[in-house]
N, C-alpha and C positions, 0 to 999 in steps of 0.2 A: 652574440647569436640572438636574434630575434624571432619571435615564438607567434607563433599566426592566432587569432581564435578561434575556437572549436565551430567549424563551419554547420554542425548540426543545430547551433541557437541554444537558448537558456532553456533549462529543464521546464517544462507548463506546469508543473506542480510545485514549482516555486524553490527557494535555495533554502536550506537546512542552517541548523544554528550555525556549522562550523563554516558554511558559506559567509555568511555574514563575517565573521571573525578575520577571515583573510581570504586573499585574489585567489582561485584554480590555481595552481602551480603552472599548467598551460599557458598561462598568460601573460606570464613575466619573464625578466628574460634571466641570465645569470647573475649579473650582478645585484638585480631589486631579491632575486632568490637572498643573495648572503647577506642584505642590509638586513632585511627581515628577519631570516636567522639570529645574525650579531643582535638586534636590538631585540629580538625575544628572548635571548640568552643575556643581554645584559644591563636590560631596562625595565627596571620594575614600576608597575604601575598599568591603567589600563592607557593601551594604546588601540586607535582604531586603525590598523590598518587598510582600511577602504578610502580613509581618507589621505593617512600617511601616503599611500600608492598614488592616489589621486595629486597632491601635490607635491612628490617626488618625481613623479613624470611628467609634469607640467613644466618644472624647472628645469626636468631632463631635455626635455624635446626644444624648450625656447634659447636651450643652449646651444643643441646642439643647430638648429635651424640661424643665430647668430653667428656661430662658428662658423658655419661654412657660407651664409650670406657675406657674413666680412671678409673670407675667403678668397671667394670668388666675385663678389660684387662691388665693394667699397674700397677693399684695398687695390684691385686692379685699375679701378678709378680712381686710385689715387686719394681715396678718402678715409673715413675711420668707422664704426660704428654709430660712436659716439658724435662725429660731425652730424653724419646720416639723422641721428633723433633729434639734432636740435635742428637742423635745416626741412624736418618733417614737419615738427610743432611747429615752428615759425610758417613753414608755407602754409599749413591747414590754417592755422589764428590771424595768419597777417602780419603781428609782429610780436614781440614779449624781451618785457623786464628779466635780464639774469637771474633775477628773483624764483620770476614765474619758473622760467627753464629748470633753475635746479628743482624747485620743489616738484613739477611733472615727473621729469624726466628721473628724479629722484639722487642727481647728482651734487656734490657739494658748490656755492657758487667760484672757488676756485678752478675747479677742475670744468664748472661753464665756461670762465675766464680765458683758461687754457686754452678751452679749445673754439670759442670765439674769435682769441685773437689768431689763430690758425687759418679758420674757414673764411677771416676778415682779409689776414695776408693773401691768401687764395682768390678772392675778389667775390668770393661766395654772399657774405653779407656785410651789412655798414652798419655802424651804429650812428645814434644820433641823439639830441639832448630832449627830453621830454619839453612838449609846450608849455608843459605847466607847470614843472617841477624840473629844473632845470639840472638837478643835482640827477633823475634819474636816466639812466641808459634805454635808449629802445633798440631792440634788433630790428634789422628788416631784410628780406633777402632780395639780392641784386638780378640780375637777369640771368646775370648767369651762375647765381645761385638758382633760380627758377628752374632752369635748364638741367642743374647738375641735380637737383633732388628728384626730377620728373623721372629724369635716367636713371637715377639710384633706384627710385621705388619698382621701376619695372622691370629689371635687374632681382632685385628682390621680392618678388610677387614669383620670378617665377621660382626660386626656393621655395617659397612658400607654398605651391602648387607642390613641386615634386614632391614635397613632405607630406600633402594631405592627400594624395591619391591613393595611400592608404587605403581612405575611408571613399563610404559612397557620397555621392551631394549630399543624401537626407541625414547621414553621421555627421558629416562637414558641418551642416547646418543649424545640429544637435549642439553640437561640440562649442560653436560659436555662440548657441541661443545661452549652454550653461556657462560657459567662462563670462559671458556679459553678467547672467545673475549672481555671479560669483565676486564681480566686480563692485556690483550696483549696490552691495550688502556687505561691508567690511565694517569687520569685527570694534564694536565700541571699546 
């Protein structure tokens, strides 16, 4: 069950200590209620939950927005998630070392392997021997991998839509400006 926010806006005399401490109860839904709970009840030590909330639902929402992006987008096209980001990176850069792929995308270079040779079976992409380094591998995506990620992305753009109409453009926009600085600034 999903919990709206209080459409009157934030108090103008500002949020009180207990504010700060943790989310309106309003605003969360049932399950962030019992994590909260459970780990006030059995986590000792200072925990900020503004932030915990913050990225508990960040991981909540880019799951659930993959779930059902592979859902309804990838796997009906016969593809995977996981094809989907490497055939993303490769067409935004051009082309990338297995290397590159797992470190982005954050996957081990087996499981780029895997599914390499999958999206290569598929006719998605080729590899080919570096000019210079003959030992290394380049990806590059075929036409009709061209073809199949253009479809994917718009396919899943528009998940991404139904997800954010949530919010207004200038939340959207918010929402984007701080996930970017959030990106831009990780932790030494």
């Amino acid at each position: 069950m999903s919990a709206a926010a209080d459409p009157s806006g934030p108090d103008p005399s500002g949020p009180d200590q207990a504010d700060l401490s943790e989310p309106a109860q309003g605003d969360i839904d049932e399950f962030e209620r019992l994590a909260l709970a459970k780990i006030r009840q059995s986590v000792d030590g200072d925990i900020d939950f503004d932030i915990m909330g913050a990225v508990f639902n960040t991981i909540r929402l880019a799951t659930h927005i993959v779930a059902r992006a592979e859902a309804q987008i990838h796997r009906r096209m016969g593809g995977s998630w996981a094809g989907f980001r490497i055939l993303f990176y490769v067409w935004v850069v051009g082309s990338a070392e297995p290397r590159q792929l797992a470190q982005y995308l954050g996957l081990t270079r087996s499981a780029i392997s895997a599914v390499v040779n999958t999206l290569e079976r598929d006719g998605y992409v080729a590899r080919r021997r570096s000019c210079t380094d003959g030992r290394v591998v380049i990806v590059e995506l075929t036409e009709a991998g061209v073809e199949f990620v253009i479809a994917g992305f718009k396919g899943h753009h528009l998940v991404e839509r139904a997800w954010m109409q949530a919010l207004t453009r200038e939340e959207q926009q918010q929402l984007a400006t701080l996930l970017r600085k959030v990106i831009a600034n990780p932790p030494s």
